[in-house]
C-alpha atoms as an extended CHARMM CRD file, in Angstrom:
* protein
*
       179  EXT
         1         1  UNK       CA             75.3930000000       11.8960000000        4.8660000000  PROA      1               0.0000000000
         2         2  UNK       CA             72.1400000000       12.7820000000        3.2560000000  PROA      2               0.0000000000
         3         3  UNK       CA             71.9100000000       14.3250000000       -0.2130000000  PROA      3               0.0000000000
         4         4  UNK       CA             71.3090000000       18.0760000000       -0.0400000000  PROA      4               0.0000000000
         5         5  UNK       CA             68.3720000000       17.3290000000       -2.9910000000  PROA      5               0.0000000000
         6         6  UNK       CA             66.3710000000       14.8240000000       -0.4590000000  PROA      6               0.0000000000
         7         7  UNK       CA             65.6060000000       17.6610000000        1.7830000000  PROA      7               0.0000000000
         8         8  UNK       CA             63.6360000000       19.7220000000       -0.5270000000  PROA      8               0.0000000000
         9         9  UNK       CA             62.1820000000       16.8200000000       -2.2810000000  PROA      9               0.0000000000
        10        10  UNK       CA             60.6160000000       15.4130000000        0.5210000000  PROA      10              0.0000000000
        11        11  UNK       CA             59.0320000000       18.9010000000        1.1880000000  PROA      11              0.0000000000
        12        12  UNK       CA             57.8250000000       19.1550000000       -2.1070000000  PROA      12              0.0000000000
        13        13  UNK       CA             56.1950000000       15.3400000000       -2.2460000000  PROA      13              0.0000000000
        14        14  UNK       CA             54.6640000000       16.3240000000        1.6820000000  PROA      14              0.0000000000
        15        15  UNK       CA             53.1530000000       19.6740000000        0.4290000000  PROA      15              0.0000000000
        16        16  UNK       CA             51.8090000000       18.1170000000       -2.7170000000  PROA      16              0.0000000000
        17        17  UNK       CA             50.2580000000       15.2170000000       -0.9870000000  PROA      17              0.0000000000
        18        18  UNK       CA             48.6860000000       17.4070000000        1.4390000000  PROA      18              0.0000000000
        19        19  UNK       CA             47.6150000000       19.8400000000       -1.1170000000  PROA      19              0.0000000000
        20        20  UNK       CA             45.8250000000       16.4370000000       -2.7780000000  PROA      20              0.0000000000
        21        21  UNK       CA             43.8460000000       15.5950000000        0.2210000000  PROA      21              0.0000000000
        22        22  UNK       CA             42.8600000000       18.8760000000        0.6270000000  PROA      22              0.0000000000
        23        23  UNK       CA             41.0970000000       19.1530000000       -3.2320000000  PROA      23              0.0000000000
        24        24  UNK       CA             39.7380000000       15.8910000000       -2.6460000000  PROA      24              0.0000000000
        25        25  UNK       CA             38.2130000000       16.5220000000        0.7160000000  PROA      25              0.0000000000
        26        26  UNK       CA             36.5830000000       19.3630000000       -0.6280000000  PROA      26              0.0000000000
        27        27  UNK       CA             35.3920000000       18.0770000000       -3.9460000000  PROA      27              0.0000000000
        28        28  UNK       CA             33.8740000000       14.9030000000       -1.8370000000  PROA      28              0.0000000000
        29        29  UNK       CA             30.7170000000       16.5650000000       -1.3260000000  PROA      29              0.0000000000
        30        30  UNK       CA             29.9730000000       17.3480000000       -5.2470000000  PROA      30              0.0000000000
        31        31  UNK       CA             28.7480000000       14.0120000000       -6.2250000000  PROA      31              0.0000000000
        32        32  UNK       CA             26.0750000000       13.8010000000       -3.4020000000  PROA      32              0.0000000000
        33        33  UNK       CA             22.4520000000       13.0800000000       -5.2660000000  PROA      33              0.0000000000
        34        34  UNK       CA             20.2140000000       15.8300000000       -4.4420000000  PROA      34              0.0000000000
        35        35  UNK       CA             17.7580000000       16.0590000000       -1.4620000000  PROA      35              0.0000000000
        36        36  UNK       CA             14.3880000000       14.1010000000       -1.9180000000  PROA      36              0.0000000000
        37        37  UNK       CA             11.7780000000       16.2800000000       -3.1880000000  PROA      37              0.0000000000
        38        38  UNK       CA              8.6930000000       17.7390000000       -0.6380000000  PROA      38              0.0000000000
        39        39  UNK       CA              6.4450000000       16.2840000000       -3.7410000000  PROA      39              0.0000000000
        40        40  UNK       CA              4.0410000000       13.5740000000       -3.1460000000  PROA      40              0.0000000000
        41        41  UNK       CA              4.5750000000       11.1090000000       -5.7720000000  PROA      41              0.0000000000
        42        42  UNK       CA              1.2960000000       10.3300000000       -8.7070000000  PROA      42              0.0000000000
        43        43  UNK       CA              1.5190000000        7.7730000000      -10.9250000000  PROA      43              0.0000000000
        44        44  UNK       CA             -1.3040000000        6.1630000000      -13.1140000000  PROA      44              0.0000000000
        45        45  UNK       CA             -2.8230000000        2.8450000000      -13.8100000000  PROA      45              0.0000000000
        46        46  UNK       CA             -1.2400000000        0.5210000000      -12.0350000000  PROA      46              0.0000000000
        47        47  UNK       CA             -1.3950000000       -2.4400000000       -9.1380000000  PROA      47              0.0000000000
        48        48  UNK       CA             -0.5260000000       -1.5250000000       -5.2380000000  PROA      48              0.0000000000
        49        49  UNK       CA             -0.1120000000       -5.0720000000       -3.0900000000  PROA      49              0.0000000000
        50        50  UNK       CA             -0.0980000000       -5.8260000000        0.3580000000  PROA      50              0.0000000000
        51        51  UNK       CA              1.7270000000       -8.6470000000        2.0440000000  PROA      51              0.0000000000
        52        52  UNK       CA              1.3650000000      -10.9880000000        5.0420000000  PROA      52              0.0000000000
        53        53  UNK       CA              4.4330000000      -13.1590000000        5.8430000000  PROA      53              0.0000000000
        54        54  UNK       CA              2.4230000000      -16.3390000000        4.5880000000  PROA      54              0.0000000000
        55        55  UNK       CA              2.1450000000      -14.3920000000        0.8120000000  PROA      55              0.0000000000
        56        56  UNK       CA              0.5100000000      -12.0270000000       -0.4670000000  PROA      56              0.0000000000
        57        57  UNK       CA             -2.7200000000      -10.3430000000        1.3800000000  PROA      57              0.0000000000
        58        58  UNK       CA             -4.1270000000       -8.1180000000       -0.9710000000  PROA      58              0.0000000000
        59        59  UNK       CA             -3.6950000000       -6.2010000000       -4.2460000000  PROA      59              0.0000000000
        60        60  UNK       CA             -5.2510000000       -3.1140000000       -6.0900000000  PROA      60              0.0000000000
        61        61  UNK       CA             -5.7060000000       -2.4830000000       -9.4780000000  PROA      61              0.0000000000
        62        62  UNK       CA             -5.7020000000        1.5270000000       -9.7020000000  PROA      62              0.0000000000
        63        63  UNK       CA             -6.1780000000        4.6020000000      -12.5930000000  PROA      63              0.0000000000
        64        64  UNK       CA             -4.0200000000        6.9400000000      -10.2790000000  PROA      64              0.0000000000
        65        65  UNK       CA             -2.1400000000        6.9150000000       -6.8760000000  PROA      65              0.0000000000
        66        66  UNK       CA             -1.0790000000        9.4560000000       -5.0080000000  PROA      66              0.0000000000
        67        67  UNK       CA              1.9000000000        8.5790000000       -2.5980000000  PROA      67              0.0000000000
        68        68  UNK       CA              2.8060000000       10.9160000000        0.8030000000  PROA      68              0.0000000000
        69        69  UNK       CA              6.0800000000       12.2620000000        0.7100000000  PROA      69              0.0000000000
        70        70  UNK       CA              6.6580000000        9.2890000000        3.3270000000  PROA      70              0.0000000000
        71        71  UNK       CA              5.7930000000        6.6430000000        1.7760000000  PROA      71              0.0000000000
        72        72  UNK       CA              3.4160000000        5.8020000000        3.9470000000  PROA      72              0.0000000000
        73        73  UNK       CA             -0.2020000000        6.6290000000        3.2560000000  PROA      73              0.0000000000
        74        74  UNK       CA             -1.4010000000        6.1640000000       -0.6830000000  PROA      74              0.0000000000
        75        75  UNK       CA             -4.6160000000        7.4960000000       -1.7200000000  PROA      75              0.0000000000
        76        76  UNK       CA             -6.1180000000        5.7390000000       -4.9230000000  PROA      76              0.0000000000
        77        77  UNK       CA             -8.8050000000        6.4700000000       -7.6410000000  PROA      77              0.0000000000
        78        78  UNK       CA            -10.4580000000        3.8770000000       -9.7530000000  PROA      78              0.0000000000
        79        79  UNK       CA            -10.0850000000        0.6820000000       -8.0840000000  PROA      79              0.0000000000
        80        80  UNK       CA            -11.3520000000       -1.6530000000      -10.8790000000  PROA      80              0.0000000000
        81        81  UNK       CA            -10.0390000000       -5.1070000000       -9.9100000000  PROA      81              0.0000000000
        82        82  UNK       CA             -9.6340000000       -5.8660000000       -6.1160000000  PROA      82              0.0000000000
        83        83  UNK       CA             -8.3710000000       -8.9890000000       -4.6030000000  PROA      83              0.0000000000
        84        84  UNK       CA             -8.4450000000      -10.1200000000       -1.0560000000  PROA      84              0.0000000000
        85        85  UNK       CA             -7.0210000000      -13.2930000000       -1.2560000000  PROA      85              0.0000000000
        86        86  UNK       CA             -7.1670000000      -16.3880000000        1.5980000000  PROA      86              0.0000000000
        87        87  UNK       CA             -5.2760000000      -19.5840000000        2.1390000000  PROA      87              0.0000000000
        88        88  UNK       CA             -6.7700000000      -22.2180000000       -0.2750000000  PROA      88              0.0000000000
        89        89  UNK       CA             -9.7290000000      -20.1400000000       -1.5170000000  PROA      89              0.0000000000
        90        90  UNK       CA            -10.5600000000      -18.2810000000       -4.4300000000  PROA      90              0.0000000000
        91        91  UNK       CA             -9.9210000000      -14.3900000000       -3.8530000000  PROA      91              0.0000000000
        92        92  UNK       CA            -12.4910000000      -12.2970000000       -2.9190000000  PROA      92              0.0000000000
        93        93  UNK       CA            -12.8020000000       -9.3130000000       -5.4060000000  PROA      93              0.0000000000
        94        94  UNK       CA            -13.3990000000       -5.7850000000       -5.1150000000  PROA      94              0.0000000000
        95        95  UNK       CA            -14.3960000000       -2.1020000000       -6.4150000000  PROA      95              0.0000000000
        96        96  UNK       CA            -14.4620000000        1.1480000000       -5.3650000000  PROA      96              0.0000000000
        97        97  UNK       CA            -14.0330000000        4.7740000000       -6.0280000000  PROA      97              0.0000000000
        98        98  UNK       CA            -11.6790000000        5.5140000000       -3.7450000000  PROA      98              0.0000000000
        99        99  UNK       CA             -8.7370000000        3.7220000000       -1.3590000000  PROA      99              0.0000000000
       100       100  UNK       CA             -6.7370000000        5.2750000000        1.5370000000  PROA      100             0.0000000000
       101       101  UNK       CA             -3.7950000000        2.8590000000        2.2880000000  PROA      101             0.0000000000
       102       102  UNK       CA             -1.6820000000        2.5290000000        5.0000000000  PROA      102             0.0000000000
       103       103  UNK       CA              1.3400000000        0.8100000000        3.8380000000  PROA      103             0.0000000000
       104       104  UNK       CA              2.9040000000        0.7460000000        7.0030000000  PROA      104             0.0000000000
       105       105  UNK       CA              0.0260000000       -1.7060000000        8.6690000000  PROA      105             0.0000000000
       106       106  UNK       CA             -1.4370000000       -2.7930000000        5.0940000000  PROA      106             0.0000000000
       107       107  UNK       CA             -4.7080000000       -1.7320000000        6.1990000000  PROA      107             0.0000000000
       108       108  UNK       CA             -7.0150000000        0.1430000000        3.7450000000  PROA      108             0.0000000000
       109       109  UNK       CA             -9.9200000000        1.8520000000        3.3780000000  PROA      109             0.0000000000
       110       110  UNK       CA            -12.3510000000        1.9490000000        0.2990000000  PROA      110             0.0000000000
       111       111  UNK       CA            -15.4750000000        4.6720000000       -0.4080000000  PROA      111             0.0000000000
       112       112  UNK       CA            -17.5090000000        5.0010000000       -2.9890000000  PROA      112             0.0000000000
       113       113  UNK       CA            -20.0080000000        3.0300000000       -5.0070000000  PROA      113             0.0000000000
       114       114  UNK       CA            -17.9380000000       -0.4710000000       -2.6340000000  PROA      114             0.0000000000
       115       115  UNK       CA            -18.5560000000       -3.7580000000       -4.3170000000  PROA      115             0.0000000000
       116       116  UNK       CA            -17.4630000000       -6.6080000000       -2.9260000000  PROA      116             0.0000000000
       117       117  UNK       CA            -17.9400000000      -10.1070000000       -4.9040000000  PROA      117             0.0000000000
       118       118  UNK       CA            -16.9070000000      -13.7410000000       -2.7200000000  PROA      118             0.0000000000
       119       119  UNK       CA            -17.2180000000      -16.7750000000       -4.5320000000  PROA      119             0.0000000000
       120       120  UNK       CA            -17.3760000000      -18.9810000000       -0.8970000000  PROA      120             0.0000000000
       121       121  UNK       CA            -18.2390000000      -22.6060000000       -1.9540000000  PROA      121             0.0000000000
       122       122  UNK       CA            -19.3390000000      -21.8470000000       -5.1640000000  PROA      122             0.0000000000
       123       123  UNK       CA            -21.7900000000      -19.5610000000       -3.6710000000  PROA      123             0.0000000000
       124       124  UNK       CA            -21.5470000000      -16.0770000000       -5.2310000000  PROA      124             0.0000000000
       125       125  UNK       CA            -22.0830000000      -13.2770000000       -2.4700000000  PROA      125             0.0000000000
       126       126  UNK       CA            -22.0380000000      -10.0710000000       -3.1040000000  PROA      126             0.0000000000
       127       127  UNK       CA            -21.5390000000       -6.8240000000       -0.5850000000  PROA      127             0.0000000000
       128       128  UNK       CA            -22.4010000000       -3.1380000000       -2.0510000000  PROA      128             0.0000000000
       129       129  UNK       CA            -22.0540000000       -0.5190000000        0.2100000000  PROA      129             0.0000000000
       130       130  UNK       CA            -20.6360000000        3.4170000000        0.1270000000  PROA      130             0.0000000000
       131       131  UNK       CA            -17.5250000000        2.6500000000        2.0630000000  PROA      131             0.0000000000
       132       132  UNK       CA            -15.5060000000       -0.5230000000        3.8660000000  PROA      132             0.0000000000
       133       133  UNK       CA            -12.4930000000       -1.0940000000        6.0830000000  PROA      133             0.0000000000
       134       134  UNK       CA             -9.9060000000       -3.8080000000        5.3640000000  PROA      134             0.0000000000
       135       135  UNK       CA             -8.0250000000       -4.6840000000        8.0100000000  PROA      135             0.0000000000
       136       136  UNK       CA             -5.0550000000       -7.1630000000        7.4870000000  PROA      136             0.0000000000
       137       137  UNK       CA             -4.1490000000       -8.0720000000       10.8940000000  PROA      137             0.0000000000
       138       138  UNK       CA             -7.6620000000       -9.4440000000       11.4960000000  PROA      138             0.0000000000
       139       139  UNK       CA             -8.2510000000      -10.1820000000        7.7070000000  PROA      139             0.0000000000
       140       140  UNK       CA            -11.7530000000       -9.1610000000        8.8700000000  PROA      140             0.0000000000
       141       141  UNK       CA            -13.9020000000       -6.4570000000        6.1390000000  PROA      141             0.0000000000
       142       142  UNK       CA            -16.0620000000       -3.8490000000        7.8550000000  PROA      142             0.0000000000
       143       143  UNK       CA            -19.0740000000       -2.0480000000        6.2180000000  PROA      143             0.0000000000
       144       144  UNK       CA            -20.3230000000        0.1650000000        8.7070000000  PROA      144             0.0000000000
       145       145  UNK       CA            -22.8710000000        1.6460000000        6.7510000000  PROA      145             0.0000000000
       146       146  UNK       CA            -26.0790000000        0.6840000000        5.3180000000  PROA      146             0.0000000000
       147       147  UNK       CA            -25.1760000000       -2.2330000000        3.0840000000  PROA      147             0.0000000000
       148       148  UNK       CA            -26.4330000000       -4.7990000000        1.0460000000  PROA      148             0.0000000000
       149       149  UNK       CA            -25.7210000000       -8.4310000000        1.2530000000  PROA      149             0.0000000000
       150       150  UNK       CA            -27.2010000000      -11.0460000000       -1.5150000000  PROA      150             0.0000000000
       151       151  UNK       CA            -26.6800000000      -14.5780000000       -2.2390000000  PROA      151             0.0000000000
       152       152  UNK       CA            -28.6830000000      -16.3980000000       -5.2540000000  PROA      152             0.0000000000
       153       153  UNK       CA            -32.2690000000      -14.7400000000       -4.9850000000  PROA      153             0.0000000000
       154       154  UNK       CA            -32.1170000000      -13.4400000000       -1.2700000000  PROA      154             0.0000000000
       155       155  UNK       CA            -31.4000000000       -9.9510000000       -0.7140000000  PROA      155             0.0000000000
       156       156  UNK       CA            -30.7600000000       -8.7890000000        2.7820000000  PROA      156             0.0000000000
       157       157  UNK       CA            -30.4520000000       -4.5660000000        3.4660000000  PROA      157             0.0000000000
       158       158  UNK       CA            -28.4730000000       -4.5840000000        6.7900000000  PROA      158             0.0000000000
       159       159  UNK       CA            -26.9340000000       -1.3770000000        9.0320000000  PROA      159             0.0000000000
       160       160  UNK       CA            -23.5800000000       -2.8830000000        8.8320000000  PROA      160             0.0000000000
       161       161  UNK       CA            -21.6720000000       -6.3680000000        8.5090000000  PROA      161             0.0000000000
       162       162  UNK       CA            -18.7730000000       -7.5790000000        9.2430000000  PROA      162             0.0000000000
       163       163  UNK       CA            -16.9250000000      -10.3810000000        7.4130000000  PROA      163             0.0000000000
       164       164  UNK       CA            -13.9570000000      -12.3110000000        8.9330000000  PROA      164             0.0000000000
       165       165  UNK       CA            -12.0400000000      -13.6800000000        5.9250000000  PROA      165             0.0000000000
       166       166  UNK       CA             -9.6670000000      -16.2560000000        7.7320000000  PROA      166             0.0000000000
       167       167  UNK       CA            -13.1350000000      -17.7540000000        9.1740000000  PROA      167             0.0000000000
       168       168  UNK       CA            -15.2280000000      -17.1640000000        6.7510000000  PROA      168             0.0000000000
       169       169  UNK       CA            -17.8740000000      -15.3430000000        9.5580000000  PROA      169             0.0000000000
       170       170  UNK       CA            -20.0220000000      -12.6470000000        8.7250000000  PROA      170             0.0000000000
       171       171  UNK       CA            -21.6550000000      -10.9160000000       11.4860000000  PROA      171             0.0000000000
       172       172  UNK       CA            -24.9600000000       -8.9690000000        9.9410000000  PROA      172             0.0000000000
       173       173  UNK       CA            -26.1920000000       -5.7260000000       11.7850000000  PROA      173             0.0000000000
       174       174  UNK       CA            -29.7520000000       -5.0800000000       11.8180000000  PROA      174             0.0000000000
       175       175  UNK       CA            -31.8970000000       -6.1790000000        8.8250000000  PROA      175             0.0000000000
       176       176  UNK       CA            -33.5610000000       -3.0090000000        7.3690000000  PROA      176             0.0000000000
       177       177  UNK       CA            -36.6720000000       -3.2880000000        5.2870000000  PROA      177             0.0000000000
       178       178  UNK       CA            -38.6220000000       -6.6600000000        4.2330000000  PROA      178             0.0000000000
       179       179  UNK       CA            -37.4980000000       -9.2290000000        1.9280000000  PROA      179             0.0000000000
């Protein structure tokens, strides 16, 4: 025979636990961090990178970012030190007003006053232009616009160039003026 006290007991202990579950279940949902923010995110004075699975591709020295809400495309003012850098070689640096980066593809776009600065064989050249294209995949620099291209004394004024980093090529559009 079972104790007339069990009976209610067990009711009590049952209702209790249930009542428990209940408070937690509903409380589970106050510690949840709050939504991400619509905001694009700006920070200043600072280095953005991009990687290839060999190490690193290239990196930006900035005064100010500006991040989508994505995290996907950065927009940044005052690049003052550049890098491009390539297996075994010393980096090629760079300058600009401006950079649009995708971080997705690590591609980038520069505009602006664009200076560009290889030391290839201990031959400073040096690229000026308003605007150039990095792209990583290729590791190949565009200026499609009127640039400049000099090396020691020579000066060359060309429509566009192109300059393949992994093979050290540089295709030169049309030569513009005299020399």
């Amino acid at each position: 025979m079972v104790p007339t006290w069990v009976k209610p007991t067990a009711w009590t202990l049952g209702l209790a636990a249930a009542i428990g579950l209940g408070i937690g279940v509903y409380q589970a949902g106050f510690d949840t961090p709050p939504a991400p923010t619509l905001q694009p995110t700006i920070l200043h004075h600072g280095k953005a990178e991009g990687h290839r699975l060999d190490g690193p591709s290239w990196s930006l020295d900035y005064d100010k970012i500006d991040m989508s809400t994505d995290q996907v495309l950065a927009n940044l003012d005052g690049i003052h030190d550049g890098k491009l850098f390539r297996k075994g070689k010393k980096p090629v640096r760079l300058q600009a007003k401006h950079a649009s980066v995708n971080t997705a593809s690590n591609d980038f776009t520069l505009t602006g006053p664009v200076t560009i600065i290889d030391p290839e064989n201990g031959k400073l050249r040096t690229f000026t232009s308003d605007s150039a294209v990095w792209n990583a995949f290729a590791q190949t620099l565009t200026l499609a616009h009127p640039s400049t291209f000099t090396q020691g004394d020579a000066q060359l004024h060309v429509e566009h160039l192109t300059y393949n980093l992994k093979t050290g090529e540089i295709k030169l559009g049309r030569i513009r003026g005299t020399m």
